[in-house]
VEXDREN-2710 file (C-alpha; in Angstrom, 1 decimal):
% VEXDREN-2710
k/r/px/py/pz
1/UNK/-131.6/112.7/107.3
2/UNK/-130.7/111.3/110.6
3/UNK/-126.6/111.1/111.1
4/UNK/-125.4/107.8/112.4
5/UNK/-122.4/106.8/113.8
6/UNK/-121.5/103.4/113.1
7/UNK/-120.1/101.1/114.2
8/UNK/-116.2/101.0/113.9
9/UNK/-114.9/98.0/116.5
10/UNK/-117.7/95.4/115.4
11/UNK/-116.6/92.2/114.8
12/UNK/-113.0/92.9/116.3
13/UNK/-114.0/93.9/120.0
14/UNK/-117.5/92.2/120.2
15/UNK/-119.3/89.9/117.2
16/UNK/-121.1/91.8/114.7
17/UNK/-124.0/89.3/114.5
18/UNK/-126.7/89.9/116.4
19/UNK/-127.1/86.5/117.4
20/UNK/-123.5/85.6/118.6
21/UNK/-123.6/89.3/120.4
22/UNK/-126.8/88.6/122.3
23/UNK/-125.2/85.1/123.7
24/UNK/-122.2/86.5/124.7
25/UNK/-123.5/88.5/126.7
26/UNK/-126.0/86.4/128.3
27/UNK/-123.2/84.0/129.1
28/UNK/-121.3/87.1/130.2
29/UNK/-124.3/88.1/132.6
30/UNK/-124.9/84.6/133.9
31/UNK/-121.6/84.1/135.4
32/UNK/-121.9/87.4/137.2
33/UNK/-123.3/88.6/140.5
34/UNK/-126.8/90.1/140.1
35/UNK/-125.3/92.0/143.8
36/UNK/-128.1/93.5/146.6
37/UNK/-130.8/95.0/144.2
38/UNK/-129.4/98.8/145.0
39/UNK/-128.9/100.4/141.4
40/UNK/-125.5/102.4/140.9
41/UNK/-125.4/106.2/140.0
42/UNK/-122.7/105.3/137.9
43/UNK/-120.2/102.7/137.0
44/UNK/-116.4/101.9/136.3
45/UNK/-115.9/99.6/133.6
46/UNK/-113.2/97.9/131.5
47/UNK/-113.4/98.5/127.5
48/UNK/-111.2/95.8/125.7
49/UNK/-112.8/92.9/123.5
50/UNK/-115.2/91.0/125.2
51/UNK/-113.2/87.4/125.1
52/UNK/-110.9/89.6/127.2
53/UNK/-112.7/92.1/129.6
54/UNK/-116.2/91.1/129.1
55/UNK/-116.7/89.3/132.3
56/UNK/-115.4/91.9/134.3
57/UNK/-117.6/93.9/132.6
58/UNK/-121.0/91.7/133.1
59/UNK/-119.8/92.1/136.8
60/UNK/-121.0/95.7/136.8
61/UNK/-123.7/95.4/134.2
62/UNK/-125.2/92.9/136.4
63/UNK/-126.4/95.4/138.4
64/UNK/-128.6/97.4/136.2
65/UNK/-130.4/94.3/135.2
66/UNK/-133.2/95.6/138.5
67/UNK/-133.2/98.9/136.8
68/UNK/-134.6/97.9/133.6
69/UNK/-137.2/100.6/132.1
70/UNK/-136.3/102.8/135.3
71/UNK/-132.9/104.3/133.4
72/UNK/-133.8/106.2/130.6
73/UNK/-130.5/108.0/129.7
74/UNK/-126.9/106.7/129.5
75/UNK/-123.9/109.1/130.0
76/UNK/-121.1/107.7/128.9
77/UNK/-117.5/108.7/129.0
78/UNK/-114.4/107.1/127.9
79/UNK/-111.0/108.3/126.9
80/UNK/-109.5/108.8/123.4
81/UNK/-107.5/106.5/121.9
82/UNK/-106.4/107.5/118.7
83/UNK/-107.2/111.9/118.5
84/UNK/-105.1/114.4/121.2
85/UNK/-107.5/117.2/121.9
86/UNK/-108.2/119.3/125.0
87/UNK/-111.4/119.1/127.0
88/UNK/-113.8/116.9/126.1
89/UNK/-115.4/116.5/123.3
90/UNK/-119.3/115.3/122.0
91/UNK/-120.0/114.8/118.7
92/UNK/-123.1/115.6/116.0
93/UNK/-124.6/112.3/115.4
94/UNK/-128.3/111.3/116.1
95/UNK/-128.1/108.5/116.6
96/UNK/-125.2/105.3/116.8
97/UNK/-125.2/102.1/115.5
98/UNK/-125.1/98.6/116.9
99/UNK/-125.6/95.3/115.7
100/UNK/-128.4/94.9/118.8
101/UNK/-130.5/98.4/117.1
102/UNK/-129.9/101.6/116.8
103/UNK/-129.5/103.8/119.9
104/UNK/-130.8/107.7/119.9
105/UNK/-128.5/110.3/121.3
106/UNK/-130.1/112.8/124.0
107/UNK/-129.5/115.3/121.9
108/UNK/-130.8/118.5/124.1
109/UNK/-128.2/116.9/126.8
110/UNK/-125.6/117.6/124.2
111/UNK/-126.3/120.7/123.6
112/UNK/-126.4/121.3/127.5
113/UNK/-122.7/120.3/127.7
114/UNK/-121.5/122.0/124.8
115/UNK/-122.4/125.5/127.0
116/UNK/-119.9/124.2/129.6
117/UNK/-116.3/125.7/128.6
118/UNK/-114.7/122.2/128.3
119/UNK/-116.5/120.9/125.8
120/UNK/-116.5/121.0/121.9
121/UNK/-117.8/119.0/118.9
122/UNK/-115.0/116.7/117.3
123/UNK/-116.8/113.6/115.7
124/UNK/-113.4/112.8/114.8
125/UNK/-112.9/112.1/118.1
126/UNK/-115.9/109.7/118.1
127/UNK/-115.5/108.0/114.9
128/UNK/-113.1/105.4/115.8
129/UNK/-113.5/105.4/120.0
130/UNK/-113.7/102.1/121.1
131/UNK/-113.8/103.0/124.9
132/UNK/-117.0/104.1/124.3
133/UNK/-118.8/101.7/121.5
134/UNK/-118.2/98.1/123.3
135/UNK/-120.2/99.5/125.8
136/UNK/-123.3/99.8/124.0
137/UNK/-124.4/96.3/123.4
138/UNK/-123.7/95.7/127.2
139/UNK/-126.2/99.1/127.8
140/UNK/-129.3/97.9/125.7
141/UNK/-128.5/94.2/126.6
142/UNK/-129.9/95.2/130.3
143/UNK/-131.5/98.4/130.4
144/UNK/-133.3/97.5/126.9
145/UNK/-133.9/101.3/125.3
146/UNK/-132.6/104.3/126.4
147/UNK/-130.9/107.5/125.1
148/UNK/-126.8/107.9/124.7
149/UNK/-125.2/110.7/125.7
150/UNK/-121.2/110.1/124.4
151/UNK/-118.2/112.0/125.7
152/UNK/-114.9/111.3/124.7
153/UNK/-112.4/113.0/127.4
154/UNK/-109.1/114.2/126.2
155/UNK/-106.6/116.1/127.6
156/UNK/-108.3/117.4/131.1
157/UNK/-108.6/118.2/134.8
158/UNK/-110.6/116.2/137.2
159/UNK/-112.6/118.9/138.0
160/UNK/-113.3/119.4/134.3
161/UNK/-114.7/116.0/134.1
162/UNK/-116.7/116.4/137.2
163/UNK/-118.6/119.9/135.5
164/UNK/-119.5/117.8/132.9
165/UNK/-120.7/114.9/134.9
166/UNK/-122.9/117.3/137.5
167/UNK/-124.6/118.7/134.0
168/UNK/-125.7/115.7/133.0
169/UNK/-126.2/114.2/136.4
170/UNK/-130.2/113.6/136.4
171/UNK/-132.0/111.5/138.8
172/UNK/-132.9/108.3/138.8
173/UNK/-133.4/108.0/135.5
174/UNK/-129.5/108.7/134.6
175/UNK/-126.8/106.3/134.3
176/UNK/-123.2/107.0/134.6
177/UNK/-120.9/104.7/132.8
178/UNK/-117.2/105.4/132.9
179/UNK/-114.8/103.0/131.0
180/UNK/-111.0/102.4/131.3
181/UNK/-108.9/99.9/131.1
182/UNK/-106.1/99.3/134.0
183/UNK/-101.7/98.2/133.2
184/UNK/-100.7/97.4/130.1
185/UNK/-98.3/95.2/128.8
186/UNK/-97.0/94.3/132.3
187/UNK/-96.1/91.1/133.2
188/UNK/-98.9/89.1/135.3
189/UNK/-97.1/89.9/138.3
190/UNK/-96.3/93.7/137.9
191/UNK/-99.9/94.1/136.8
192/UNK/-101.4/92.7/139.8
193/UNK/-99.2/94.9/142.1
194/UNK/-99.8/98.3/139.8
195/UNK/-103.6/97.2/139.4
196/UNK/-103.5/97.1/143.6
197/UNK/-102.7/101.0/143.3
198/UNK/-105.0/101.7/141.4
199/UNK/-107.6/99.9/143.3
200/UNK/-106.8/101.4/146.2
201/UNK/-107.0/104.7/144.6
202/UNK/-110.5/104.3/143.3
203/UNK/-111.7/103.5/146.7
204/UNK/-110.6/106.4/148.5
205/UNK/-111.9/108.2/145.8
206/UNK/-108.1/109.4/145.5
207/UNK/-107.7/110.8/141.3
208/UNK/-104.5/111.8/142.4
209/UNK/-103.6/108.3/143.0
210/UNK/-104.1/107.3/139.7
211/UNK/-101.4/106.7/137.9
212/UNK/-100.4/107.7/134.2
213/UNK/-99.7/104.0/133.7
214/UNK/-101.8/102.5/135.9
215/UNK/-105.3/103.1/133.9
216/UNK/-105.9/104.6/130.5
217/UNK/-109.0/106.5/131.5
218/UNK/-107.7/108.2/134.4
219/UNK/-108.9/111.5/133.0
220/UNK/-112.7/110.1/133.3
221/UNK/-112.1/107.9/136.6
222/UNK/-110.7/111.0/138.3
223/UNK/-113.8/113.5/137.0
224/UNK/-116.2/110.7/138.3
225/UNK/-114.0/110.1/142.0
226/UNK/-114.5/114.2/142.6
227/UNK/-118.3/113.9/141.9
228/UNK/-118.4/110.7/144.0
229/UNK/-116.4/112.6/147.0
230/UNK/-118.4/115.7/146.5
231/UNK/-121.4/114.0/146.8
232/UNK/-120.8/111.9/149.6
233/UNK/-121.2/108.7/147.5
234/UNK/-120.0/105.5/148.1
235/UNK/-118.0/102.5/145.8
236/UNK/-117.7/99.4/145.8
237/UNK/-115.0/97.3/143.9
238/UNK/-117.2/94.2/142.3
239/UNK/-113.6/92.4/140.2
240/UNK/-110.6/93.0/139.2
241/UNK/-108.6/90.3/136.9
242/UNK/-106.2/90.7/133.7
243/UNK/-106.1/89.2/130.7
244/UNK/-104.0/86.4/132.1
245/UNK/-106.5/85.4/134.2
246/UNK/-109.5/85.3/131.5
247/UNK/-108.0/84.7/127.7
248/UNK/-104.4/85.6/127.3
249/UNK/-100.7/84.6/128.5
250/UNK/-99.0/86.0/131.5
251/UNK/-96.0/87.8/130.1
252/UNK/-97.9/90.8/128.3
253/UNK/-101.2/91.2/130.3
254/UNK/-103.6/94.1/130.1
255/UNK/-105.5/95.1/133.8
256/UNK/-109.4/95.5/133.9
257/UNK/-111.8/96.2/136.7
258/UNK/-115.2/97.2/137.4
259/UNK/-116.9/99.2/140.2
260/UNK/-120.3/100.4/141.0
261/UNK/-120.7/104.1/142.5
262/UNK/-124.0/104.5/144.7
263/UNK/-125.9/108.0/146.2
264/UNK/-126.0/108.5/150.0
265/UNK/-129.4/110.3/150.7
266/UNK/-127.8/111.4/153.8
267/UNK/-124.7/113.7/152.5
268/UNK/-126.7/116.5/151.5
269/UNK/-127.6/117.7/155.1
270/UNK/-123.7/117.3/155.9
271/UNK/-122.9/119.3/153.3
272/UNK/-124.9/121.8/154.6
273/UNK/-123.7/122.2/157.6
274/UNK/-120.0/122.3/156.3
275/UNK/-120.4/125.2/154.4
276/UNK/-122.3/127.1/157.1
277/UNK/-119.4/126.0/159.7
278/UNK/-116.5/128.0/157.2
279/UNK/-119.5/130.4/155.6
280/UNK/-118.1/133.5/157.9
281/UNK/-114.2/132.8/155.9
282/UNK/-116.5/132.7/152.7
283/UNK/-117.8/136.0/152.7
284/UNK/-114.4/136.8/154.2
285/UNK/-112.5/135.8/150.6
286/UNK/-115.5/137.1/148.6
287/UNK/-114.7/141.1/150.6
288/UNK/-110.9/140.5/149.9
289/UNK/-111.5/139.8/146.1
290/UNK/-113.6/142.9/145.7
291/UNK/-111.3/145.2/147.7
292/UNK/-108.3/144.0/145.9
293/UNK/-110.4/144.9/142.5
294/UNK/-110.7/148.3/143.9
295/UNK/-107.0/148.5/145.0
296/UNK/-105.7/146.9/141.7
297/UNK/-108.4/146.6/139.0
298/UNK/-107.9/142.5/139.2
299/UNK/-109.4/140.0/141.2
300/UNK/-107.8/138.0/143.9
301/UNK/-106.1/134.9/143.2
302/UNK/-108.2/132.0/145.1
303/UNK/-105.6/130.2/146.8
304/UNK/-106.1/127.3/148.8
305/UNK/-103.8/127.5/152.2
306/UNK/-102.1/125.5/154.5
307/UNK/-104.6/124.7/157.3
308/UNK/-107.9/125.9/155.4
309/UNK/-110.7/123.2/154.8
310/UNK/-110.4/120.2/151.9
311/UNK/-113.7/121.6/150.5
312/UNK/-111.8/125.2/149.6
313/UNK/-109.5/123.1/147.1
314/UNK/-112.7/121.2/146.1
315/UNK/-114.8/121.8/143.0
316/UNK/-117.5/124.4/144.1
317/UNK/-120.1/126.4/142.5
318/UNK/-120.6/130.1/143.8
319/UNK/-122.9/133.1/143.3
320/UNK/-121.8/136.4/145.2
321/UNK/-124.7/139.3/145.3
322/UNK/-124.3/142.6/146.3
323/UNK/-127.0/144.8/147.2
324/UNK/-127.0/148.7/148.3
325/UNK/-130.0/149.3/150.9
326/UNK/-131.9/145.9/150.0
327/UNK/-131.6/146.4/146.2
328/UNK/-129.8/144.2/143.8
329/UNK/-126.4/146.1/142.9
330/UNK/-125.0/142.9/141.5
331/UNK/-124.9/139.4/140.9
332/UNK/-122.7/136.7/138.9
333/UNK/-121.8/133.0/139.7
334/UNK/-121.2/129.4/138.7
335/UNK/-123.8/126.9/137.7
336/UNK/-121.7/124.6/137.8
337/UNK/-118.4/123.5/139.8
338/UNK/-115.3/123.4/137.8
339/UNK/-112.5/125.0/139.8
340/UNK/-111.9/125.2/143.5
341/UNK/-114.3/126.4/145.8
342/UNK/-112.3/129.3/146.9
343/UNK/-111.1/130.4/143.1
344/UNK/-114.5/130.4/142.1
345/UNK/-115.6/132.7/145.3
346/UNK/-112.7/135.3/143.8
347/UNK/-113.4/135.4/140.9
348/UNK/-117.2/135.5/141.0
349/UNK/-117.2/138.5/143.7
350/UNK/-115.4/140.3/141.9
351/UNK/-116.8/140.3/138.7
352/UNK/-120.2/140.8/140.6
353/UNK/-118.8/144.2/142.1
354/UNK/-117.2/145.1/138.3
355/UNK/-118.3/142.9/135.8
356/UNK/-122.4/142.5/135.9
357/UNK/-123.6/144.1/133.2
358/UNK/-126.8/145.5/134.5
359/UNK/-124.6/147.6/136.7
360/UNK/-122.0/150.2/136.8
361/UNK/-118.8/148.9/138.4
362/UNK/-118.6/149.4/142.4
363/UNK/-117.0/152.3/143.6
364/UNK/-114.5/153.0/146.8
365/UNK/-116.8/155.4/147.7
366/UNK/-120.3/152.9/147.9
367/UNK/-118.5/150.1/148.7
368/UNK/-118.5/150.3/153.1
369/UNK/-122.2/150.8/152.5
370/UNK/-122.9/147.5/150.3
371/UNK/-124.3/144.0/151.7
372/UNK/-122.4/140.8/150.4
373/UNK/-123.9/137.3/150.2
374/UNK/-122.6/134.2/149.3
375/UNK/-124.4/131.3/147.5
376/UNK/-122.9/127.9/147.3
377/UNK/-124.9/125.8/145.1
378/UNK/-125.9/122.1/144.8
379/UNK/-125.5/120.4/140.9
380/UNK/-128.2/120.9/138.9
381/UNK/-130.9/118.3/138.4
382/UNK/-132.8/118.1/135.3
383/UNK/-136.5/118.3/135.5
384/UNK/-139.0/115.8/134.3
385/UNK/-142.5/117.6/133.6
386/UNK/-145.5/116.9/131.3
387/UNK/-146.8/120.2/131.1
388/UNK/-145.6/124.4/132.6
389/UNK/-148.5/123.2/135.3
390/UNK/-147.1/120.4/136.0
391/UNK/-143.3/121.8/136.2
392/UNK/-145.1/124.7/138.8
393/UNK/-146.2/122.1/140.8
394/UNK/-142.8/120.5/141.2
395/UNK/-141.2/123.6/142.7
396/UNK/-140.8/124.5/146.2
397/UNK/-140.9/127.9/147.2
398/UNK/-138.3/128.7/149.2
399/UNK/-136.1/126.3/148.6
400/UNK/-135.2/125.5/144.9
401/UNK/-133.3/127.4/142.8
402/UNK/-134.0/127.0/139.4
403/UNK/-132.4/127.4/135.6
404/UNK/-134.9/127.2/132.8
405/UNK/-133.7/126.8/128.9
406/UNK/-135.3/127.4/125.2
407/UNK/-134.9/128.0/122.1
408/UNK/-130.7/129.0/122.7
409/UNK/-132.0/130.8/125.6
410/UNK/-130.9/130.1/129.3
411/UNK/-131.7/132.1/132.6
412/UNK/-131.4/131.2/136.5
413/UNK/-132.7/132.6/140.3
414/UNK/-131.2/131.5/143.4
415/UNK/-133.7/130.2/146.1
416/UNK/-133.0/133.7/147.7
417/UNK/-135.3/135.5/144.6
418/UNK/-138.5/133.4/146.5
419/UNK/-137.8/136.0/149.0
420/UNK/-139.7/138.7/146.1
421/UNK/-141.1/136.3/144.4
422/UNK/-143.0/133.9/146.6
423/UNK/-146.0/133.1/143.5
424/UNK/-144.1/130.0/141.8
425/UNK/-146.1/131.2/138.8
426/UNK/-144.8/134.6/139.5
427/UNK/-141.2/132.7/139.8
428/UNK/-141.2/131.4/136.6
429/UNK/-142.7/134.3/134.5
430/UNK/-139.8/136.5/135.8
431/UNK/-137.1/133.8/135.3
432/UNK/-138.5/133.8/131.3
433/UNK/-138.2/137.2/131.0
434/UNK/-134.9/137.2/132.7
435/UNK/-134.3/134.5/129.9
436/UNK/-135.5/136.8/127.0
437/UNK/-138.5/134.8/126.5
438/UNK/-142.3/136.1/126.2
439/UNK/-144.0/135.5/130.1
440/UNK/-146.9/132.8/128.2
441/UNK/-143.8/130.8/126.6
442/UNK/-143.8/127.3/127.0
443/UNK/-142.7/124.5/124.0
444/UNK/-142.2/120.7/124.0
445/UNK/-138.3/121.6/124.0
446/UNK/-138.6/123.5/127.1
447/UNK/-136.0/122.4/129.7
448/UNK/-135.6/123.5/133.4
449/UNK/-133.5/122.1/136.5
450/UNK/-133.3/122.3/139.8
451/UNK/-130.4/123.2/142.7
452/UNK/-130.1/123.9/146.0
453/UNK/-128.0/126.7/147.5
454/UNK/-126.5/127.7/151.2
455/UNK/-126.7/131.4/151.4
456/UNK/-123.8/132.9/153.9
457/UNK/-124.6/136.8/154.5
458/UNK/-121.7/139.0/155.9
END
């Protein structure tokens, strides 16, 4: 049978008839700015009842109403409320409930994110959210069907967050939704002036401006910010009111905004070029790492210092390779970025040198002789492909990296393995059997995604 989770705020938060539901939010939507036509990558939204928040809300779900039958998955994240937990948690259901229909959970997304070290299963956390729920009717209101993918965020880093957000990142057909509410309690007033800094936080894409009291998701808002900084992205703030300004007195107000988070096609090449510009200090760190393993048996501690480039403290993804006279003497990396650039690059190298299991561990005596190379990779984007033909055709040699997963299996090449591998069919059947899988294996649940990487040598 197919688990549901139902609804829990339904008829507190939002009207449990379908009927009064739908013309709320049509009167919700009306009132609001349809914007430019440009679709968001993601959204900020408020998550109180709907008398209260909803037209702050409408004001970013307005937006999507362009995108209808283009977005076909939802990520949505919200804090908890009601369970303390560390990480982030998803939960087992199939499918949730809503007075507009039934909504299916992505559930292969799910399982993605439950490889990431962050994340668990607590449906307890889930089973009363209502940071998450209120959302829903809003979602299928304007984007009519689609897939959920829930995450309640506890206890967690921004970094964290981000991880889980560059997982699940997709293309155009992925939505972002992030939902938090702004003061509470405050008079009108004091809300308006804590609200401001909060504002101004989100805009400069600033987690560390946000305030424990300032918005109640701050652990989501800050996870989405990094991936919006990372990626070159840019926001714009579409309202910001309180409940004193839409259904509620002005002594004890509650602060809600909404903002909509767009792609810049452009950062990519940028990015590039910053990491080539410090890629020399890379390799640099990666060497120190490995010849402090040899010294001490331990890695170096990636430290970010005074003077060093913003992106070493930023979130990065890393693989360091080692080879001794062009042959592979080790490799081990990140998929994904959840520490800081430069902690991830010590860590990674020297586990590469000691840790890979394919190899013995480097020796004093080999180690002047090996190569080092550093990889620092884009987030992976999910592939959409009808067939194994189709999925060769997608690739570009060269260029892509890829990570293929099936049946609890899950292997990756960095675009530097086109270098020995230049067939894409040839690609792929090694990456399977990298994977554990038979060369001819292909199945409906087959997933695969895409990256990019700059390769420093040294």
């Amino acid at each position: 049978m197919t688990a549901i989770r139902p609804t829990a705020v339904a008829g507190a938060f939002y009207p449990a008839d379908a009927t009064a539901l739908t013309a709320a939010i049509e009167r919700f939507l009306a009132a609001a700015s349809p914007g430019d036509g440009r679709i968001p990558k993601a959204l900020i939204v408020p998550h109180a009842g709907y008398v209260y928040s909803g037209p702050v809300a409408a004001s970013a779900y307005a937006r999507l109403l362009p995108a209808r039958g283009r977005i076909e998955r939802v990520v949505l994240i919200g804090p908890s409320h009601r369970v303390a937990f560390r990480g982030l948690a998803v939960g087992s259901a199939e499918a949730w409930a809503s007075p507009l229909g039934t909504v299916p959970i992505d559930r292969a997304m799910v399982e993605r994110l439950k490889r990431l070290p962050m994340v668990g299963e607590l449906d307890a956390a889930h089973a009363q959210e209502h940071s998450l729920e209120v959302h829903v009717p809003f979602l299928q209101a304007v984007l009519g069907r689609f897939s959920l993918v829930p995450v309640v965020a506890g206890d967690a880093r921004p970094e964290e967050v981000a991880a889980v957000l560059d997982a699940a990142w997709g293309g155009a057909e992925t939505l972002i939704v992030v939902s938090t509410d702004l003061s509470h309690y405050l008079d009108y007033a004091t809300a308006r002036t804590t609200d401001a800094a909060t504002v101004a936080a989100i805009e400069a894409l600033d987690p560390a401006g946000l305030g424990r009291d300032g918005a109640c998701g701050r652990v989501p808002v800050g996870g989405v910010l990094v991936a919006a900084k990372r990626r070159g992205m840019t926001i714009a703030t579409l309202d910001v009111r309180n409940s004193g300004d839409t259904a509620g007195p002005k002594d004890r107000v509650v602060g809600y905004g909404s903002w909509a988070i767009y792609e810049n096609e452009s950062a990519s090449a940028t990015d590039d070029a910053a990491v080539r510009a410090v890629g020399p200090t890379l390799v640099a760190l990666a060497r120190a790492s490995i010849e402090h393993g040899l010294r001490t048996g331990s890695p170096a501690r990636g430290v970010v210092e005074d003077g060093q480039p913003a992106m070493f403290g930023a979130p990065g993804a890393v693989f360091v390779t080692l080879k001794a006279r062009g042959q592979l003497r080790g490799c081990i990396g990140s998929p994904l970025a959840w520490r800081s650039l430069v902690e991830d690059i010590a860590d990674n190298a020297f586990k590469a040198a000691f840790k890979d299991p394919r190899f013995p561990p480097v020796t004093a005596a080999e180690w002047p002789d090996l190569s080092l190379s550093v990889s620092v990779l884009t987030p992976p984007m999910p592939m959409a492909f009808s067939d194994e033909a189709d999925l060769l055709a997608r690739l570009k040699p060269g260029v892509d990296g890829l990570i293929i997963e099936d049946l609890g299996r899950r292997a990756l090449f960095l675009p530097s393995v086109w270098e020995q591998l230049p067939d894409p069919r040839q690609f792929l059947a090694h990456l399977k059997q990298k994977a554990g899988l038979p060369v001819h294996h292909f199945s409906k649940t087959f997933q695969a995604s895409l990256f990019r990487a700059v390769e420093i040598k040294g």
